[in-house]
C-alpha positions in Angstrom: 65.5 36.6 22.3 62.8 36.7 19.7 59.6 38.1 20.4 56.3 36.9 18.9 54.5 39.2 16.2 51.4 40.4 16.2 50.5 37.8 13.3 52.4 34.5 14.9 50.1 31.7 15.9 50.3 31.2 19.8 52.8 27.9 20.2 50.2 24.9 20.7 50.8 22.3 24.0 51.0 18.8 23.4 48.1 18.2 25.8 45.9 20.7 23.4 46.2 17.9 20.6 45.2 15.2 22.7 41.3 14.1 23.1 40.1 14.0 26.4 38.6 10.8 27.6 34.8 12.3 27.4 35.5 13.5 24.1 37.0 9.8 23.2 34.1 8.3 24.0 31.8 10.6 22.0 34.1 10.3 18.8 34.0 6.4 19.5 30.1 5.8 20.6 28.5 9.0 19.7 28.0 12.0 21.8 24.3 10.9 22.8 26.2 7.6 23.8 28.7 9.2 26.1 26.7 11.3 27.6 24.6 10.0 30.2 21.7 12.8 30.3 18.0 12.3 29.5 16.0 13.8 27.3 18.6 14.3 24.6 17.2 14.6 21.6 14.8 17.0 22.8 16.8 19.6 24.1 18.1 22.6 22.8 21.9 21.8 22.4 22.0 18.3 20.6 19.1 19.6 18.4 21.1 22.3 17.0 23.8 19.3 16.0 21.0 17.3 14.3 20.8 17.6 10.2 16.9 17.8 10.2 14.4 20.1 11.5 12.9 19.2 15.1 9.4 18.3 13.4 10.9 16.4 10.7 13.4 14.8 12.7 9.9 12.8 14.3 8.4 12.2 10.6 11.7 10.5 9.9 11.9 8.7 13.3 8.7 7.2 12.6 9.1 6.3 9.2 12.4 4.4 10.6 10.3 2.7 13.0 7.7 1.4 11.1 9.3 0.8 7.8 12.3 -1.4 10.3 9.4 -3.1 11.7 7.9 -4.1 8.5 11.6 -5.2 7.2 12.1 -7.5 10.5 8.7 -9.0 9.7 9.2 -9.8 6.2 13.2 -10.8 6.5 12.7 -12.9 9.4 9.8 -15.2 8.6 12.0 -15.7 5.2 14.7 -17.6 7.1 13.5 -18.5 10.2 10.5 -20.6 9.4 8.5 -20.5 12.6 8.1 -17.1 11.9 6.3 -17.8 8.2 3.8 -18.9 10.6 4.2 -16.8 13.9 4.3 -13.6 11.9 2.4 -12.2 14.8 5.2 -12.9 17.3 7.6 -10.2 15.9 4.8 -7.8 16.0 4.3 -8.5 19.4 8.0 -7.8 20.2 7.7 -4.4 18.1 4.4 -3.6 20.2 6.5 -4.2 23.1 9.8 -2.5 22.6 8.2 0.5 21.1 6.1 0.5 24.4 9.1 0.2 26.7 10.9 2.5 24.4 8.4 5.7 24.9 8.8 4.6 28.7 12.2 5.5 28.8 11.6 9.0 26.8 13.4 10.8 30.4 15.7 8.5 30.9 19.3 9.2 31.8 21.0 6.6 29.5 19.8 7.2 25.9 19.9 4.0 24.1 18.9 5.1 20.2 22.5 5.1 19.6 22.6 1.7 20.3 19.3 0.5 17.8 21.8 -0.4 14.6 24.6 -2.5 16.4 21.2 -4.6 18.1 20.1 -4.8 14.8 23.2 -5.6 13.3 23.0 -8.7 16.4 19.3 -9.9 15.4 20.4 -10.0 11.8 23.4 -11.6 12.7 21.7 -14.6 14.7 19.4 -14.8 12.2 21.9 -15.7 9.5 24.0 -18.0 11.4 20.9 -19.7 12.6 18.6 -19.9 10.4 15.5 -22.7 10.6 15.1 -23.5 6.7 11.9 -26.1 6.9 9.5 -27.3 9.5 7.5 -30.6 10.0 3.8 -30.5 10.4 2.7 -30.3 13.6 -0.9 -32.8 15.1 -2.9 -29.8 16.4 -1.5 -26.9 13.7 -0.9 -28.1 10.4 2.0 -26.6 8.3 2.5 -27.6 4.7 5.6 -28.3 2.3 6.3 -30.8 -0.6 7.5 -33.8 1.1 8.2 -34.7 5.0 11.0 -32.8 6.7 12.8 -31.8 10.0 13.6 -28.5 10.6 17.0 -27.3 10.5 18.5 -24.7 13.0 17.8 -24.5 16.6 14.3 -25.9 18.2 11.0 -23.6 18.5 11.5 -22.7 22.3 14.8 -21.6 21.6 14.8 -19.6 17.8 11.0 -17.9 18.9 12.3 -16.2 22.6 15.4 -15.0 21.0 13.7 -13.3 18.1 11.4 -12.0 20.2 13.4 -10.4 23.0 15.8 -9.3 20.4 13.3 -7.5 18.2 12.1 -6.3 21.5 15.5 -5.0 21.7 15.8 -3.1 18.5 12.2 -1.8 18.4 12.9 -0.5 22.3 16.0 1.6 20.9 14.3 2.8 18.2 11.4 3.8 20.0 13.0 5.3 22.6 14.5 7.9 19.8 11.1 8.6 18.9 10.1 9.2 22.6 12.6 11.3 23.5 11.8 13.8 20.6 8.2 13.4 20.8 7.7 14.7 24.3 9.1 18.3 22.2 5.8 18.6 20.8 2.4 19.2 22.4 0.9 15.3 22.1 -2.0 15.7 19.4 1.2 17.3 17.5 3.6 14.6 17.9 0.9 12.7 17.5 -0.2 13.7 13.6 4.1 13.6 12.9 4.0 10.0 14.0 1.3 9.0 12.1 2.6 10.9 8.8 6.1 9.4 9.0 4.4 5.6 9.7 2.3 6.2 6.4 5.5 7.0 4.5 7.0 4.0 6.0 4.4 1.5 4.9 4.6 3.5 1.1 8.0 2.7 1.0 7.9 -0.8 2.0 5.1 -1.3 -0.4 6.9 0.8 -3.4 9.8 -1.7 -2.5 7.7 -5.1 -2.5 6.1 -3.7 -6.1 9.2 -3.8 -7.2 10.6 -6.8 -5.9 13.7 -5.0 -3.9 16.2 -7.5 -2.3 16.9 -6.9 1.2 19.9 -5.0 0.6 17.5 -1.9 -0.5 15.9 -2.1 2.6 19.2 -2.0 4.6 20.8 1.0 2.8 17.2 3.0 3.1 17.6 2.2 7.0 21.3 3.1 7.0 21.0 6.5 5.3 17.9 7.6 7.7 19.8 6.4 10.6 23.2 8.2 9.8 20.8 11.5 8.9 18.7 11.0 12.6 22.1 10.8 14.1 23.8 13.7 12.2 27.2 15.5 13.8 26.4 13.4 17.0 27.4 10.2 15.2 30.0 8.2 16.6 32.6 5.0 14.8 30.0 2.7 16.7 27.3 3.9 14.6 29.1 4.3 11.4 30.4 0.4 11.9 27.0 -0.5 12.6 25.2 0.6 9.5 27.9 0.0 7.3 27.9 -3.8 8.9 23.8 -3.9 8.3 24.2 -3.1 5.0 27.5 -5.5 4.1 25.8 -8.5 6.0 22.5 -8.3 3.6 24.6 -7.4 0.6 26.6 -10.4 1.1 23.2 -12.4 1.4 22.3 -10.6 -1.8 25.7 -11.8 -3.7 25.8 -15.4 -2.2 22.6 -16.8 -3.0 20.3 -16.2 -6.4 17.4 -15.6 -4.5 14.5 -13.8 -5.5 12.4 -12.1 -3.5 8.7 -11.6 -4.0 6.0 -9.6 -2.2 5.2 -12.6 -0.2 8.6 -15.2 -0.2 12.1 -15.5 -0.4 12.4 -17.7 -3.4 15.1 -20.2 -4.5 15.4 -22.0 -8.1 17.7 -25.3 -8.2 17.7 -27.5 -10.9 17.5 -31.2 -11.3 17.1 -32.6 -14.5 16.6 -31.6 -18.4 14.1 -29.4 -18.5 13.0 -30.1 -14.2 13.4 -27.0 -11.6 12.9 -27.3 -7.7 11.0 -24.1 -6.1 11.9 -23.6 -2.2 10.1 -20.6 -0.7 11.3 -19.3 2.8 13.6 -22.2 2.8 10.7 -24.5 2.6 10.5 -27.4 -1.0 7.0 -25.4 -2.4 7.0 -26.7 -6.1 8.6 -28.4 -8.7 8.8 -27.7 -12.6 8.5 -30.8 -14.8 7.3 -31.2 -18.6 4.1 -32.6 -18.8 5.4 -36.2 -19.7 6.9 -37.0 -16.8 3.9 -36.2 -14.0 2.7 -38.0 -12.0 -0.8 -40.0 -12.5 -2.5 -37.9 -10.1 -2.3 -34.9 -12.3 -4.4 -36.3 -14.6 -7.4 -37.8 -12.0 -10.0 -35.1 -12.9 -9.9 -36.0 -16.5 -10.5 -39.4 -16.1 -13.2 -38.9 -13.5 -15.0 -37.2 -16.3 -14.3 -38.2 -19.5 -17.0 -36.6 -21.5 -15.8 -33.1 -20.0 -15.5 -30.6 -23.1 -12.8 -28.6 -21.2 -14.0 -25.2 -22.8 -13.1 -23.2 -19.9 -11.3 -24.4 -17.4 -9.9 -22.1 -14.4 -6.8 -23.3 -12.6 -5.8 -21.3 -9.1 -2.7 -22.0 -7.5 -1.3 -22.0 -11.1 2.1 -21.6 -9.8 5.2 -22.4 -12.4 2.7 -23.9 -14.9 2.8 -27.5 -14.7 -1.3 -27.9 -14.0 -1.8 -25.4 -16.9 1.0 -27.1 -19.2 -1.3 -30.5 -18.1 -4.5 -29.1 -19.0 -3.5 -27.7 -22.4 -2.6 -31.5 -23.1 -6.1 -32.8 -22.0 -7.2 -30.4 -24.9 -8.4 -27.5 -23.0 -9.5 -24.9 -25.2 -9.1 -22.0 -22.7 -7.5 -21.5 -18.9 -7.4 -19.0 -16.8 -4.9 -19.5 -14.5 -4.6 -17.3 -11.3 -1.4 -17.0 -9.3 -1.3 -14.8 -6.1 2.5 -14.2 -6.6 4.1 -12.3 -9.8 7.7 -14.2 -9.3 6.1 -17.4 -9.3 4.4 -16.6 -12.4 7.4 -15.3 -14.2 9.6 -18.6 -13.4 7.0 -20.5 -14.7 7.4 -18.6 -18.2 11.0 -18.6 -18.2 12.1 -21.9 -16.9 8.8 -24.5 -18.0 10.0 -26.7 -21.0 5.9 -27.2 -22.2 5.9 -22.8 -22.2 2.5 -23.1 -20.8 2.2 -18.8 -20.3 3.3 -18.0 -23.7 0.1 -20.3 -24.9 -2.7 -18.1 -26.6 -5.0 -20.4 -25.0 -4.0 -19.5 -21.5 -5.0 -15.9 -19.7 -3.7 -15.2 -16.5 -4.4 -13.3 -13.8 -1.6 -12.0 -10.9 -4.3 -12.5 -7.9 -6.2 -14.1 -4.9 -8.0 -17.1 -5.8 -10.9 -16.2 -3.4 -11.3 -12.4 -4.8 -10.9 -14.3 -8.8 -14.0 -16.5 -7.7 -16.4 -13.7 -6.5 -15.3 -10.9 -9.1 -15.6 -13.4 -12.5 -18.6 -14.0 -14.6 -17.1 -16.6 -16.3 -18.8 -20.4 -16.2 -16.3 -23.0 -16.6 -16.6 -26.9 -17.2 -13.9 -27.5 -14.4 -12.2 -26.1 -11.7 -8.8 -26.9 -10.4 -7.5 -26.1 -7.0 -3.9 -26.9 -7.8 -1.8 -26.5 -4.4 -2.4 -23.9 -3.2 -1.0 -23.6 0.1 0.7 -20.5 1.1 3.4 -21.6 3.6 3.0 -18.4 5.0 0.9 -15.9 6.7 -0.8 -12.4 5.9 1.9 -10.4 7.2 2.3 -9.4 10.7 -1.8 -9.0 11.7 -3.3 -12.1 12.1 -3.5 -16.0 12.1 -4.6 -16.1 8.5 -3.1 -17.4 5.9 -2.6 -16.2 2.4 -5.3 -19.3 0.8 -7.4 -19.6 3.8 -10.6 -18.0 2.7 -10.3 -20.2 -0.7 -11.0 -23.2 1.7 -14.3 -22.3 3.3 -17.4 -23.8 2.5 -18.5 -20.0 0.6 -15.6 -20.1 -1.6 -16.6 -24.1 -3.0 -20.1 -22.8 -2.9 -19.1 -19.8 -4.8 -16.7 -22.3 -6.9 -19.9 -24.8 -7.6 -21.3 -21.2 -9.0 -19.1 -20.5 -11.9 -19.0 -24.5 -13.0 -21.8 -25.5 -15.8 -24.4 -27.2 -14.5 -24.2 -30.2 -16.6 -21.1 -31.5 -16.3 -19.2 -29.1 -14.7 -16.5 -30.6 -12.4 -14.5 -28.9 -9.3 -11.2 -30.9 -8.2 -8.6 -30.4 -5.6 -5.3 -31.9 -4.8 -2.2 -31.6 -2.0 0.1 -32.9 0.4 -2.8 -33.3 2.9 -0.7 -34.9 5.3 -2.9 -36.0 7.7 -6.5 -38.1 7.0 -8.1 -35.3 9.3 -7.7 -32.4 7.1 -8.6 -34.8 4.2 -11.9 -36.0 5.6 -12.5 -32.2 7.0 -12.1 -31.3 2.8 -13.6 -34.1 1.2 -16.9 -33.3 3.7 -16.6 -29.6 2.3 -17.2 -30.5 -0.8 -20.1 -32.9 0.3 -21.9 -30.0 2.0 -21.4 -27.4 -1.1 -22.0 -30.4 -3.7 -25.1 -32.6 -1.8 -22.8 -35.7 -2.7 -19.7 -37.4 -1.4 -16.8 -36.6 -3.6 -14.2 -39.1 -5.2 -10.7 -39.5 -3.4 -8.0 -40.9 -5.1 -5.1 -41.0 -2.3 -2.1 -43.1 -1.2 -1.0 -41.6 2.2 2.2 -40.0 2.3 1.4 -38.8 -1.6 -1.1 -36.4 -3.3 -4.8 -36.9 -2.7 -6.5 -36.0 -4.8 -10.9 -34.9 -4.4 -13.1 -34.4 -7.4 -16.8 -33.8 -7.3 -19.1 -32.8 -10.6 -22.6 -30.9 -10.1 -24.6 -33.2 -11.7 -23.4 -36.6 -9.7 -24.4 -39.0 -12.8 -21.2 -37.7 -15.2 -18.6 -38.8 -12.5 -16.9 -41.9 -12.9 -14.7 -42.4 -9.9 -13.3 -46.0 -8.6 -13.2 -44.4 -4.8 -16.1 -42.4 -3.2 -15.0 -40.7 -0.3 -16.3 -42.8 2.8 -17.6 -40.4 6.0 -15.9 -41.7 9.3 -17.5 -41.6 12.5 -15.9 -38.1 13.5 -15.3 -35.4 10.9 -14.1 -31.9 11.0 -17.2 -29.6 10.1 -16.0 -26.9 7.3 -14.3 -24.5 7.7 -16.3 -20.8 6.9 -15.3 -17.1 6.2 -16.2 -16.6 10.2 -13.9 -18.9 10.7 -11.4 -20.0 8.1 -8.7 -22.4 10.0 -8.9 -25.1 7.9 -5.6 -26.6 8.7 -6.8 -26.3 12.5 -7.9 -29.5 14.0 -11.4 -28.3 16.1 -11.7 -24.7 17.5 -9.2 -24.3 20.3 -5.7 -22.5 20.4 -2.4 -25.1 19.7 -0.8 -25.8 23.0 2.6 -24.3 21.1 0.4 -21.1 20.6 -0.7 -20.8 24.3 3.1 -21.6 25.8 4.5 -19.6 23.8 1.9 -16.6 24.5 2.1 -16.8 28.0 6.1 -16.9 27.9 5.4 -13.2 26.1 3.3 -12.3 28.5 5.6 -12.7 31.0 8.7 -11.9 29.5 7.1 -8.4 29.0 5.6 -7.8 32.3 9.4 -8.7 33.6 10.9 -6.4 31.1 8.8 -3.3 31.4 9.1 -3.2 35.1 13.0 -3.9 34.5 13.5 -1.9 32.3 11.1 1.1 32.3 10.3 1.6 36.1 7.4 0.7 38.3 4.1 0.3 36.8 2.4 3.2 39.0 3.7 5.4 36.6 1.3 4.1 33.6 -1.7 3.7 36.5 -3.3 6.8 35.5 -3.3 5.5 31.6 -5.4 2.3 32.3 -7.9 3.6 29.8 -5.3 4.1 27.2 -3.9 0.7 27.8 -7.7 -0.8 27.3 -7.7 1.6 23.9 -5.0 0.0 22.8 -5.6 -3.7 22.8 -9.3 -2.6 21.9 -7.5 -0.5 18.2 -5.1 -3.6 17.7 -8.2 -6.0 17.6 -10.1 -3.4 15.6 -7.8 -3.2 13.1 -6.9 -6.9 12.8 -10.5 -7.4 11.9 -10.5 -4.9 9.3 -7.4 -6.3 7.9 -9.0 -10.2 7.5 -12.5 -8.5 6.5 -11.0 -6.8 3.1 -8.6 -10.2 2.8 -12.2 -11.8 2.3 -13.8 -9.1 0.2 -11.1 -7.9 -2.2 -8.0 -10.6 -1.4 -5.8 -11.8 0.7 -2.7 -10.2 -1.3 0.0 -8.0 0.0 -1.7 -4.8 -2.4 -4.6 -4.9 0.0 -3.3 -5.7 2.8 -0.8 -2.1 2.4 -3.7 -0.1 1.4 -5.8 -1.2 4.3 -2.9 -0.6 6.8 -2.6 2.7 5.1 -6.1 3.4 5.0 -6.4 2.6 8.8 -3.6 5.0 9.7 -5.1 7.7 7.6 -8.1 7.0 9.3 -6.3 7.9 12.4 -4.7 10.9 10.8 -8.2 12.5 10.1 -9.3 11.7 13.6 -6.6 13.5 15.2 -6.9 16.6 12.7 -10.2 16.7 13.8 -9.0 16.5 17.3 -6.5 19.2 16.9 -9.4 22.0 16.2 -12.4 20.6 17.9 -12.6 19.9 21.4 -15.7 17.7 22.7 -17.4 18.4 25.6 -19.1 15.3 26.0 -16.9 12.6 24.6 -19.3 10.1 26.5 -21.5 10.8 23.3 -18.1 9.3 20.9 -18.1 6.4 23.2 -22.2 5.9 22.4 -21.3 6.6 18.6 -18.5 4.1 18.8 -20.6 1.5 20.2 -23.3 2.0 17.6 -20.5 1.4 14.9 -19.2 -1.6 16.4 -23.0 -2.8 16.5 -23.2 -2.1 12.9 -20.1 -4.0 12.1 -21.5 -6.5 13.4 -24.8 -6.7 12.2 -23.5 -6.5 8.8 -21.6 -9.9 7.8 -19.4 -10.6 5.2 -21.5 -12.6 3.1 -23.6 -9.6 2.7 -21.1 -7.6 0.8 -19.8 -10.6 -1.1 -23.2 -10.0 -2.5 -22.4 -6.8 -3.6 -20.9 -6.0 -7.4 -17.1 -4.4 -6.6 -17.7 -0.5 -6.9 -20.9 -0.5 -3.7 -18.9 -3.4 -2.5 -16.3 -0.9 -1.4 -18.0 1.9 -0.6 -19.8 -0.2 2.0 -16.5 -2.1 3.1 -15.3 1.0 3.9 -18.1 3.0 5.5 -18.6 0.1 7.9 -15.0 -0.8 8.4 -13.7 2.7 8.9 -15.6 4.1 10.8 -15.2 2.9 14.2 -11.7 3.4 13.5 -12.4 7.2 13.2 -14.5 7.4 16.2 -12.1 5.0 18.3 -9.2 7.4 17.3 -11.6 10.4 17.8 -11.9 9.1 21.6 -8.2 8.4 21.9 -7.2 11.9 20.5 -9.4 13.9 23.2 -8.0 11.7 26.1 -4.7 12.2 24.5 -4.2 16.0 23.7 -3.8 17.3 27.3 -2.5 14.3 29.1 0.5 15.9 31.1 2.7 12.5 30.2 2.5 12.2 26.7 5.3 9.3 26.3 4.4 7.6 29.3 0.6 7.9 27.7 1.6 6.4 24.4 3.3 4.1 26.0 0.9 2.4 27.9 -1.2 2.5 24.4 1.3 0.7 22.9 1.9 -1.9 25.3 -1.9 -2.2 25.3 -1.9 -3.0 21.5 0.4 -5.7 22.3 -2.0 -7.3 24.6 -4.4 -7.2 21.7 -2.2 -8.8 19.6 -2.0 -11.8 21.8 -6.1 -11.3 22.4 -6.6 -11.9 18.7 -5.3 -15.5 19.0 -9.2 -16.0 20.5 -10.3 -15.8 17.1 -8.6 -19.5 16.5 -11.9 -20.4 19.0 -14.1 -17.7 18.7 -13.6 -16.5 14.4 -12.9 -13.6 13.6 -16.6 -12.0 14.0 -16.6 -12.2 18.1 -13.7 -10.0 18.1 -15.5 -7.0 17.9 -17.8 -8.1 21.0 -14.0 -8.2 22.5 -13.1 -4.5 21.2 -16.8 -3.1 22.5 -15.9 -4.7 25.9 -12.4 -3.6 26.3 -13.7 0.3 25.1 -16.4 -0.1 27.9 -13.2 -0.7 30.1 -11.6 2.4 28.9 -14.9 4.2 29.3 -15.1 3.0 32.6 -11.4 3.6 33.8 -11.7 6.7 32.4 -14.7 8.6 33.7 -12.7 10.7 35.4 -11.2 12.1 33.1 -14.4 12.4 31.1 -15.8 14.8 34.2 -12.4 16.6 33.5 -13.2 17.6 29.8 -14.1 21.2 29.2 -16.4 22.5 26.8 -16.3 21.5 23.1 -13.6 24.1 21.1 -13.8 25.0 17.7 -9.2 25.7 17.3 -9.5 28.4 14.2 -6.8 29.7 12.9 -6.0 33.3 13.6 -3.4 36.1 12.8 0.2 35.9 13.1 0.2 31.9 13.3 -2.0 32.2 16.8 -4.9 30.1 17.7 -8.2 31.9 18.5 -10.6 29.5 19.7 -14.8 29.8 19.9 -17.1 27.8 21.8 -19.6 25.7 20.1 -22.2 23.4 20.8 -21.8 19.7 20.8 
């Protein structure tokens, strides 16, 4: 017999090596996974198995959320087409997830585990299926070199699946958010939410500066997702991410795309010296040396012959070929303006004439509208050279990247800069359709007092030219008004590729199969609606601050460019905005907040009052002072109204949550502005705040009296009481 010594291990069973089936299922799907308990991620236990502090566990939650939203955004409208021009749809299925998400904060099934394997699917549909180019439509007109069917499965079918599926994804995600949100008083969570969405939108932004492929955005999402999951990762969430990443990497290596702040770009070439330009799988431009273009090029020269062609300004420059043209008419100097840096550089690389490297030639990365109103330059002609965006301002509205450069201001503006003598204005596309031509040609008839020329042959370029002084033109074709014309489009309302002021009947099916998709789903999946009935007023807030800020998104498009610079910074400065109102929140209590709903409503009035041609006026410095002061500051007030209703609301996640889902209900509001403009949305936001006010009042008589929050001693709070 041998006995055991003091320092002999203690013989191990064989059922002591084995995993128990619980303990399977957390190594396999994660412990949050395989354990059906709500409220997870803010309880004690799992916190203490985190890598990251509780409060910056949130800041990077958010920044995940936001930064994936942005991501699903910009990938998706790159290879599924529809979405170049329904950006808005796959905000509305963030809005919504994120809504049903916060919901869900106490349920018993936490689903954040499952966010990167539903990303990983959405991704993976989106590859296999994507829609590379889509025909113009009769009501909503999309353009593209050439006539083409789309590829990939019809509207009805790629547009639901998107949107349910980015539902999906943004519901996961949001639902980690929620259910480490409701840890924090709500004016706390609140001002981490807000922090990590501003670093998400700096990222992206930083990213798009720099032209990052996809793949960077992947393995940024990876890495915060494996850190957010920490020791309570599972195989399912390791396969996931490293899946995310391997699916855009492979994109990365099997294509020689490049990627642009605004397109997914593709080069393929032809002929000696002749390049074909795709963006978002749709034919954009071509590259060809000068000798071979087509006649059309060269209509605005021969419509004015005696032209000296000192200055000549060219937007929509693209890869050269109208510059490379004009240095051959003998232009002495061009400025050519290009909205997208990529663009620009294939042009200098890959154009046999080497128009850029030309000391004639100056150009200028930006908006054609924002070149117009910030030069001081006179030129002897003007070339609008194609410039149609094939795509949308990202994500916020129905505009598209060239739509203010189509109004009757920006021609009028246009007519400004040319010399009065024989200064002539030309423009030329793929107009498609003898609507949008005639809707063009009487543009330039308005801004000019005469009919223009029009050289067309339909199914090719047209091509309209128009000089200030009528005498110098010499055109074998005046343009011929029919019987019914489109009137032009303005900067109230800049649709020029819609045919009269009325929402497509695509738009309206479509928005209604949302709307009732998400009534389905939120009752489905996040309970009865009872639960969100005493949050009416934060519902009406948040289709009221969606509207608000869509606005404010189009107004600086018009006053400083459409490009994707000012579109981050005004998204940034809009959450900062918020940020500020909820500081002030945090340390002030208001007694009357009826008064911030009377300040609110004098802002809005201002807004209003205050039009956009009144600051186009403006040099650029007091130009954006005032943009700002007007813009931002019903943004302050409407946060400042939203942060007092919000900081002692007993439900915080089921609060936000109903603000959410009311911001997608203003996303799908803002679509009035196809009949409306854009101006008449703020009547909408003052009416949908007076709702709020109104199915809030109770909980206006509830508000105490106003409390200064100073800080005190030993991290405490003291407070005093102060007038209003």
């Amino acid at each position: 017999m041998i006995n055991d010594g003091p320092g002999d291990p203690a013989p191990m069973s064989s059922s002591a090596t084995r995993l128990t089936p619980g303990e399977l299922r957390a190594l396999v799907l994660g412990q949050d996974a395989a354990q059906a308990r709500g409220g997870d991620d803010a309880a004690s236990g799992p916190a203490r198995e985190t890598l990251l502090p509780r409060g910056l566990r949130l800041f990077m939650l958010s920044f995940l959320m936001l930064f994936v939203e942005l991501a699903l955004i910009r990938w998706s409208g790159s290879l599924v087409i529809y979405l170049s021009y329904f950006s808005n749809f796959v905000l509305l299925g963030s809005f919504l997830g994120i809504g049903i998400g916060f919901l869900r904060a106490r349920s018993r099934v936490n689903l954040f585990p499952w966010a990167p394997v539903a990303l990983v699917l959405l991704i993976t549909f989106v590859r296999v299926f994507p829609v590379e180019v889509n025909r113009a439509g009769n009501q909503l007109l999309y353009f593209g070199y050439g006539k083409f069917l789309a590829s990939g499965p019809p509207t009805w079918v790629t547009l639901p699946v998107v949107f349910l599926a980015v539902a999906a994804v943004m519901a996961m995600i949001g639902e980690g958010v929620a259910r480490t949100f409701i840890a924090f008083r709500p004016l706390d969570a609140y001002r981490l939410d807000i922090g990590g969405s501003l670093a998400g939108i700096a990222a992206f932004s930083l990213l798009s500066f720099l032209d990052a492929k996809p793949v960077v955005w992947a393995l940024i999402v990876a890495v915060v997702f494996l850190l957010l999951y920490g020791r309570r990762v599972g195989l399912l969430q390791v396969v996931a991410v490293v899946a995310l990443v391997l699916l855009l990497w492979s994109e990365s290596l099997s294509s020689t795309d490049i990627w642009s702040p605004y397109y997914r770009i593709s080069v393929a070439k032809f002929g000696v010296g002749e390049y074909s330009i795709s963006v978002n799988g749709i034919p954009h431009q071509n590259i060809i040396p000068v000798s071979k273009l087509q006649k059309v090029y060269s209509l605005p020269y021969q419509h004015d012959p005696g032209n000296p062609l000192n200055n000549v300004l060219i937007i929509g420059a693209g890869t050269g070929d109208d510059v490379a043209n004009a240095l051959h008419e003998g232009a002495r100097h061009i400025d050519a303006v290009e909205i997208d840096p990529q663009l620009y550089q294939l042009g200098r690389k890959l154009n046999p004439d080497h128009p850029y490297q030309n000391p004639r030639v100056t150009v200028h990365i930006n908006d054609g509208r924002a070149f117009l109103e910030q030069t001081r330059t006179k030129y002897d002609m003007i070339l609008f050279a194609l410039p149609d965006s094939l795509t949308l301002v990202a994500g916020q509205s129905s505009l598209r990247l060239e739509s203010y450069l189509f109004t009757l201001q920006a021609v009028q503006a246009a007519k400004a800069h040319l010399n009065p003598g024989d200064g002539l204005f030309a423009m030329y596309n793929y107009y498609r359709t003898t609507w949008l031509r005639d809707r063009l040609a009487n543009t330039l008839e308005v801004a000019f007092g005469h009919a223009p020329c029009s050289d067309y042959d339909v199914g090719t370029l047209s091509m309209l030219s128009v000089t200030v002084s009528q005498s110098v033109i010499h055109c074998p074709a005046v343009w011929q008004r029919p019987a019914n014309v489109q009137p032009p489009a303005t900067d109230i309302h800049p649709f020029v590729y819609l045919d009269g002021n009325s929402i497509p009947p695509l738009y309206l099916v479509t928005l209604g199969l949302i709307l009732l998709a998400s009534v389905l789903l939120v009752r489905l999946v996040a309970g009865p609606y009872r639960r969100m009935a005493g949050y009416v007023d934060l519902f009406f807030m948040g289709a009221a601050f969606m509207l608000l800020e869509t606005k404010n998104i189009v107004q600086f498009a018009l006053l400083f460019g459409t490009t994707w610079f000012v579109n981050a910074l005004v998204t940034a400065g809009v959450l900062v905005a918020v940020f500020a109102a909820v500081e002030v929140s945090r340390h002030v209590r208001v007694r009357r907040v009826g008064l911030l709903y009377l300040c609110l409503l004098a802002a809005l009035v201002v807004a209003w009052a205050v039009p956009p041609s009144a600051l186009l006026a403006l040099s650029p410095l007091p130009r954006f002072v005032a943009a700002v002061a007007i813009a931002f500051a019903p943004i302050f007030l409407a946060n400042m109204v939203f942060s007092q209703r919000f900081r002692d609301t007993a439900d915080s996640t089921t609060a936000f949550g109903a603000n959410l889902l009311g911001a997608m209900i203003g996303g799908v509001l803002e679509y009035l502005s196809l009949i409306l403009g854009y101006q008449w949305l703020l009547a909408l936001v003052a009416v949908l705040y007076a709702l709020a006010f109104i199915t809030g009042r109770a909980h206006l008589r509830e508000a105490g009296p106003m409390i200064a929050q100073v800080p005190g001693t030993a991290g405490q709070v003291r407070s005093v009481t102060t007038k209003p």
